[in-house]
N, C-alpha and C positions, 0 to 999 in steps of 0.2 A: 255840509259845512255847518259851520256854530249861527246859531240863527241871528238873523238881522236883529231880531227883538229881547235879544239876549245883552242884559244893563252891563253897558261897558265893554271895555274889555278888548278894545281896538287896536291895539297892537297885537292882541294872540292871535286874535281872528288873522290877520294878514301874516302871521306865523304860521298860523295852521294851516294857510291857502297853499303856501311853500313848502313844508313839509310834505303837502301830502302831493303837491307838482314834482318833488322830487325823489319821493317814491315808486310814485306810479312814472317817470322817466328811470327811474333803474329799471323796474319788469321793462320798458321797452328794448333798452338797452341787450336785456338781454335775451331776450328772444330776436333781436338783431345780431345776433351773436360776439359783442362787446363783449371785454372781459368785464368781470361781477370786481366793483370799488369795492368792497369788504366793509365798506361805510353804515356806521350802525344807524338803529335808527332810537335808543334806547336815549332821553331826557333827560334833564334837571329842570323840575319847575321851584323858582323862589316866590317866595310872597308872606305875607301874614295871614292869619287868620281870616276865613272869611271870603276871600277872593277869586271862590270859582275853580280853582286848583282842581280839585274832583271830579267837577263836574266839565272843566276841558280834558281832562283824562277819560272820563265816560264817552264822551263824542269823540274825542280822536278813537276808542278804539271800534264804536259803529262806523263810522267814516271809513277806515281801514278795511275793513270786513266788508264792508257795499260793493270798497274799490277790488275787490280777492288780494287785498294786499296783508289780511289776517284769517284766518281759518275758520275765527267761531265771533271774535268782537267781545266777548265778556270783559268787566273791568274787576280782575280780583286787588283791592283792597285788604293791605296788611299794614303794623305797626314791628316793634322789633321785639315782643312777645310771640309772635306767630313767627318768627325767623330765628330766635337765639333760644338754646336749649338751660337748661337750671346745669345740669350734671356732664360730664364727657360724653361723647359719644352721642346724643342728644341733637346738636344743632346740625350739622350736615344733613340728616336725614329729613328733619324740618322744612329745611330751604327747599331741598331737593323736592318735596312734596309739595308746597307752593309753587314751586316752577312748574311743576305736572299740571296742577291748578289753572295754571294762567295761562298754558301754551295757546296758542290759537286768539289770543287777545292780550291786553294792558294788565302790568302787574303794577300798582301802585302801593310804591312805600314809604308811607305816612311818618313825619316827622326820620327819614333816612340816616340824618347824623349821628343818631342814638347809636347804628349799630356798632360804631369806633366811638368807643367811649374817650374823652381826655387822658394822657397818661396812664393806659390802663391796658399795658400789652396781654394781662393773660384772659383777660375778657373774653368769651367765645361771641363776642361780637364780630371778631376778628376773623373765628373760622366763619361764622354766615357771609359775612361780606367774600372770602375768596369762592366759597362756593358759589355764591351768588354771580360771582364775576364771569368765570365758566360756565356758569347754565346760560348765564346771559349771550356767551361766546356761542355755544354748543347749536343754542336754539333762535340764534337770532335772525333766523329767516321767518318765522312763525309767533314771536312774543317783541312787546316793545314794553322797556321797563321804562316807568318813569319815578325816578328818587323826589319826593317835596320835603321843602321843609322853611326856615326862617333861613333871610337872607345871610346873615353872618355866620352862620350854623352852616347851612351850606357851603360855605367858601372852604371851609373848615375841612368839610366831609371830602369834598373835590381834590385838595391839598394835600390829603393822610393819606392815599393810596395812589400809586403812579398808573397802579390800573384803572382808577376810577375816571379820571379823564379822557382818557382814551379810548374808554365805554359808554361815556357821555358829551358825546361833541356838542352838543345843543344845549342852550338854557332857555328858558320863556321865563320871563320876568313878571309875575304878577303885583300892578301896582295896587298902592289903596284908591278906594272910592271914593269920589269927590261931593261934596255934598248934595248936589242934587242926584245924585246916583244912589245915595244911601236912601234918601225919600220917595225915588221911583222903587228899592227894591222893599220898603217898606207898606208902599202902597201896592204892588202887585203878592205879598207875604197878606196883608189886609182882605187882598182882594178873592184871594185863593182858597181863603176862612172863612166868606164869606158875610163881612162886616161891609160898613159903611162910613167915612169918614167927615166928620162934619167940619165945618169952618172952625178955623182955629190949631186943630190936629198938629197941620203941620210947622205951623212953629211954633209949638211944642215938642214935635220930633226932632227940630232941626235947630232947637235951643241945644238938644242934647247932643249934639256932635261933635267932639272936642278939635279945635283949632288952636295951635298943630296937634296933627296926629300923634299920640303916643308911638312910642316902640311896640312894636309887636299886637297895633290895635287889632280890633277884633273884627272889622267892616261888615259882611253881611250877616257871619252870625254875633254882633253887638244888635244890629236893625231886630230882629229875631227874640234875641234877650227884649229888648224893649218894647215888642209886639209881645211877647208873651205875659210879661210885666203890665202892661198896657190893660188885657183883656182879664189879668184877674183882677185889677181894679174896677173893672167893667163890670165884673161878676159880681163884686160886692155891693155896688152900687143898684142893679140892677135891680140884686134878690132884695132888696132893702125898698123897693116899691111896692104899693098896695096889690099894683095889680099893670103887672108891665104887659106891653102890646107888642107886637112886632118889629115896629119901629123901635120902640128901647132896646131889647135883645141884639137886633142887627145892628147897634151905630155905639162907634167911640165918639166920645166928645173930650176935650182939651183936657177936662179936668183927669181922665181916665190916663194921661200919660203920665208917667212917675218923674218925680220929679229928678233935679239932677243928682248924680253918686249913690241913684239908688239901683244904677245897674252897671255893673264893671264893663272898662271901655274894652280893657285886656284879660281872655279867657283864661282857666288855667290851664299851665304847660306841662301835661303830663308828660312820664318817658323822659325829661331832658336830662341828657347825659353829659354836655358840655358845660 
């Protein structure tokens, strides 16, 4: 399961307990000899930036695989460049080879609504998505796709195809991070660099958190921005001593966080099609 010590995120964890209670009672069912529900198991995850989306797609498809309820557990990770061809002819074959890719584990596709562009029927967005729909059919004892993307955008993607919901019973709603979750995942991104955080640090990390949330904020990877942001301050500071010791090297101090508007709260949106 998604580990205890994993920040936040308590309502997917008890999604994902269900999910996979309801997987592993279909294999029962059917080796009971029950008819097989046809019931897919293929996702929408919404959220903003930032929110772990990836990385509950990575653990659901180990999870799957432990349970034999996926063949191999990989998470292939794609966008709509790795799904939509330039030319004719082009984009079926594409998909068709990602899905090769992914069988036996999680196909995750990142920012999904790109591949239906707005008002835009002769887009070969439109063949990826039917092929995709059908591989999705074809293979779906052996692959669990899961579509992410922004909330609104999503609703969007769900709506433009009669197939598409019908291929995705399930949503996980990833919310944002509440302030002290952005400074626990700030201090285990610290901790992992192996720095040190002195008195002060955190409210200056926790100055920078905007209340209220922007649209489409950027939550763990904003924390991320501002650690990175953080330690080249550090570095300048550092090199800029006579003769720095250990203890300087390994520790931020307050001053080393940047100040505010000097790191975007909202990343940029590549791919957006809507």
């Amino acid at each position: 399961m998604i580990s205890e010590k994993t920040i936040g995120l308590a309502p997917i964890k008890e999604q994902v307990r269900r999910l996979l209670a309801e997987a592993k009672a279909e294999v029962l069912r059917r080796k009971a000899g029950m008819p097989d529900t046809g019931r897919s198991r293929h996702l929408i995850f919404t959220g903003n930036p930032g929110t772990a989306k990836t990385t509950v797609a990575r653990i659901l498809a180990r999870i799957y695989a432990q349970q034999g309820l996926l063949s191999r557990g990989q998470l292939v990770e794609v966008g709509r460049a790795d799904l939509v061809g330039e030319y004719i002819g082009q984009t079926a074959p594409k998909v068709r080879g990602v899905l090769e890719r992914a069988e036996g584990g999680v196909l995750f596709i990142d920012e999904a609504y790109s591949l239906i562009p707005k008002d835009s029927h002769r887009d070969f967005g439109h063949e990826a998505m039917a092929t995709l729909i059908k591989g999705m059919e074809d293979m779906r004892d052996d692959l669990v796709v899961v579509a992410a993307g922004y909330p609104r955008e999503m609703k969007t993607f769900v709506d433009s195809n009669p197939g598409v919901a019908s291929r995705f019973p399930a949503t996980l709603t990833f919310a944002d991070y509440g302030d002290d979750e952005l400074w626990r995942i700030f201090q285990l991104i610290a901790e992992q660099a192996g720095f040190q955080l002195m008195w002060g640090v955190e409210q200056a990390v926790r100055a920078l958190m905007p209340n209220p949330r922007p649209v489409n904020f950027g939550n763990g990877r904003f924390m991320r921005n501002v650690f990175e942001e953080a330690t080249a301050l550090q570095a300048i500071r550092v090199v800029s001593l006579a003769a720095p010791n250990e203890a300087d090297i390994r520790t931020l101090l307050p001053q080393d966080i940047p100040g505010p508007g000097a790191v975007e709260t909202v990343p940029h949106r590549p791919g957006l099609y809507l």
